[in-house]
C-alpha positions, 0 to 999 in steps of 0.5 A: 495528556494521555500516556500514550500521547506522551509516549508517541510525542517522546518518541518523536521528540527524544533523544534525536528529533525525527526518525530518520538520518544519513549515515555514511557507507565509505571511509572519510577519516583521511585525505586520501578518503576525502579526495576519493570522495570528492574532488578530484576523485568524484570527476570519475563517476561523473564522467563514467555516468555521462559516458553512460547514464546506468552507470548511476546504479553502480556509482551511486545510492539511487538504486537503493533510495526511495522518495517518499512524497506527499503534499499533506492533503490527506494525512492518514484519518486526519485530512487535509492538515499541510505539507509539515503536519504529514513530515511526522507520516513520511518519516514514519514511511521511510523508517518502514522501507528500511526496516522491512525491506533495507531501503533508504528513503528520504520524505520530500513534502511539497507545497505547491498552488496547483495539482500541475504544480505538485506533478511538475515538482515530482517529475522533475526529481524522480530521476534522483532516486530508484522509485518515488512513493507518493502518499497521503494525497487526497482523491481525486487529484491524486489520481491524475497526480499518479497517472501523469508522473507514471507518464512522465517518469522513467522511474516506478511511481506507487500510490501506496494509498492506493495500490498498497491497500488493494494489494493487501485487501485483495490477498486477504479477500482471495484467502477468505473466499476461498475459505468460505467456499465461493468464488470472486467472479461470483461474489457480490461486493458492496465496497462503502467508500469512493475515495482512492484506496476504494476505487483502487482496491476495486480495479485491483479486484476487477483484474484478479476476476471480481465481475464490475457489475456485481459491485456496488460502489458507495460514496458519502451521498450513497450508491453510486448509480447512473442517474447521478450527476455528481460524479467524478470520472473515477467514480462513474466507472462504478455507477451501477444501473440500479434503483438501489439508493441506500448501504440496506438496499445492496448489502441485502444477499451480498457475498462482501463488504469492503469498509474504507470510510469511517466508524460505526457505518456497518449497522448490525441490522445490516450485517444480518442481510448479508448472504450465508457465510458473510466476509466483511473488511472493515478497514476504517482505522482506529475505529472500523465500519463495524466493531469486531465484537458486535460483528461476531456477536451478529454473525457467528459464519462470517471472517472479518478484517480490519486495519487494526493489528489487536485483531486477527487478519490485519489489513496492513499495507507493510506487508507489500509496499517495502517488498514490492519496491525491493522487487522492482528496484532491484530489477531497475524497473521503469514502473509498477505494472498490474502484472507486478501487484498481482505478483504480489497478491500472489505471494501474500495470500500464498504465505498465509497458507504455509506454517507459521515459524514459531519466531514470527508466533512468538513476536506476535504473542501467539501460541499457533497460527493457521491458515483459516478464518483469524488467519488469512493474511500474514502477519507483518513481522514474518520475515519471509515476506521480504523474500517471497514478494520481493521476488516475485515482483522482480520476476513478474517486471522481467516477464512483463518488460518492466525491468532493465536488467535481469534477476540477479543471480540466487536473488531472494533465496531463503 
């Protein structure tokens, strides 16, 4: 066994099993605390929250509280390993949501027979808590999982898979396009990968100003075309009407290459047919389409990505999930909206242009830290991250409609 899977395994096993626990927030030491908490004095917030039912946010912890749910189909780069095997993932996630952003969250992993099945589940306990993250859900189902639970629920319900890694992606592109002199309307984009955060980081692109027809979609047969017969609805909105077959045949001249696939895929021969001034997201986790190594030694004018945090502009959807969900729940929104996620793209690529605090340099074992081509998306340690997306997905879910109440007063200032 290797050290460092000793290591995660100790971890996880010692000296509690799990990452996560309840922990009380009122007195329970005397009789007068245990009727207050429970009978007879609980029958008040009952009956003030069936007189009416918003008076569950002041009585009750469901506005700070998140489910986090998978059904385990698509467990990180591992696949479809069940519901259990993905328990490890979704504690993972709730430690994270209250880590970066102080929210509770508990991980519900659902065994289920049909996809109909696993929305009806969801449906049905969403109202227990302020949002629901879904997770690790393999494509294309959870696509039609996330948009029948946004129908059904009157609480935000975020595909991080999805939504999370367009947010991040889309921040980091924006820095880098604007760092290498050109402009996303313009940029031809080959994106290698068709599952969910692929199609997902594309729509998100689309809204910010990327043009549907300068992308080139790939998926494991390659391009995606309108000659083929094999495609999904979610793909088919890709099918380019192109003769181009192959990753050689659209990466010649292109502006971008966004990689959600697998290692090794970006040949260095490749990379020598992008356009001057090249900007490749490599996002493959732990081992990327391209090498960084190889990628600079090919190119010496291009910025690179990757999901990886031992290289610089680390695609990492912490930066936005615990932020955008502390946003939204603290403006009791009903549902995460596209005005919100380009809220959010917003703040992230505008707090890469700011100077670095040294107490985030310092956690990130670095001397400086500037806004350029190793330095176009934050770190995930920087705590203004928390400040500036939250706010700004609260203030775009009031303008938009999405919230049920107002900005609380001073909310997020730093």
């Amino acid at each position: 066994m290797s050290d460092f899977r000793k290591q995660a395994l100790d971890y996880h096993a010692l000296p509690t099993p799990g990452k996560i626990s309840i922990e009380l927030t009122k007195p329970a030491e005397t009789s007068k605390d245990l009727a207050l908490a429970y009978s007879p004095g609980v029958a008040e917030p009952v009956r003030a929250i069936a007189e009416n039912p918003q008076e569950v946010y002041r009585y009750t912890a469901k506005g700070n509280m998140v489910a986090v749910i998978s059904n385990g189909t698509a467990i990180l780069g591992l696949g479809n390993l069940g519901p259990m095997a993905s328990k490890p993932v979704m504690e993972g996630k709730a430690l994270l949501f209250k880590r970066f952003a102080g929210l509770d969250s508990i991980d519900i992993e659902v065994t289920h027979r049909t996809t109909q099945d696993f929305i009806n589940t969801v449906a049905n306990i969403a109202d227990s808590f302020g949002g629901v993250n879904l997770e690790d859900i393999k494509a294309p189902e959870c696509f039609e999982i996330e948009e029948a639970l946004i129908e059904r629920c009157d609480v935000p319900i975020f595909h991080d898979d999805q939504h999370g890694t367009a947010i991040v992606t889309a921040a980091g592109l924006l820095n880098a396009l604007e760092i290498q002199g050109k402009e996303l309307r313009k940029a031809q984009i080959v994106c290698l990968g068709a599952g969910a955060a692929a199609i997902a980081c594309m729509e998100l692109l689309i809204k910010c100003g990327a043009q549907r027809e300068h992308i080139y979609m790939l998926d494991s047969k390659g391009v995606i075309h309108t000659r083929r017969e094999d495609l999904n609805q979610y793909k088919a909105l890709f099918a380019n009407n192109t003769d181009k077959r192959s990753l050689e045949d659209v990466i010649s001249e292109a502006d971008v290459f966004v990689g959600v696939s697998g290692p090794n895929l970006l040949s260095p021969e490749a990379l020598k047919l992008m356009a001057d001034k090249p900007i490749i997201f490599a996002c493959s986790n732990p081992d990327p389409e391209i090498k960084p190594e190889l990628a600079h030694k090919v190119r010496d004018d291009l910025i690179m990505a990757t999901g990886r945090s031992d290289y610089p502009n680390q695609v990492n959807n912490v930066l936005c999930f615990p932020f955008i969900f502390r946003g939204a729940l603290d403006v009791r929104a009903r549902a995460i909206n596209d005005e919100m996620k380009i809220a959010a793209v917003e703040a992230i690529r505008q707090l890469a242009k700011e100077p670095v605090p040294d107490s985030v340099l310092k956690a990130a074992g670095v001397e400086k830290l500037e806004f350029g081509v190793d330095y176009i998306i934050p770190k995930p340690i920087d705590p203004r991250l928390k400040t500036r997306v939250s706010r700004a997905v609260a203030e775009a879910a009031v303008a938009s409609g999405a919230s049920r109440i107002d900005l609380p007063k001073n909310y997020m200032v730093e």
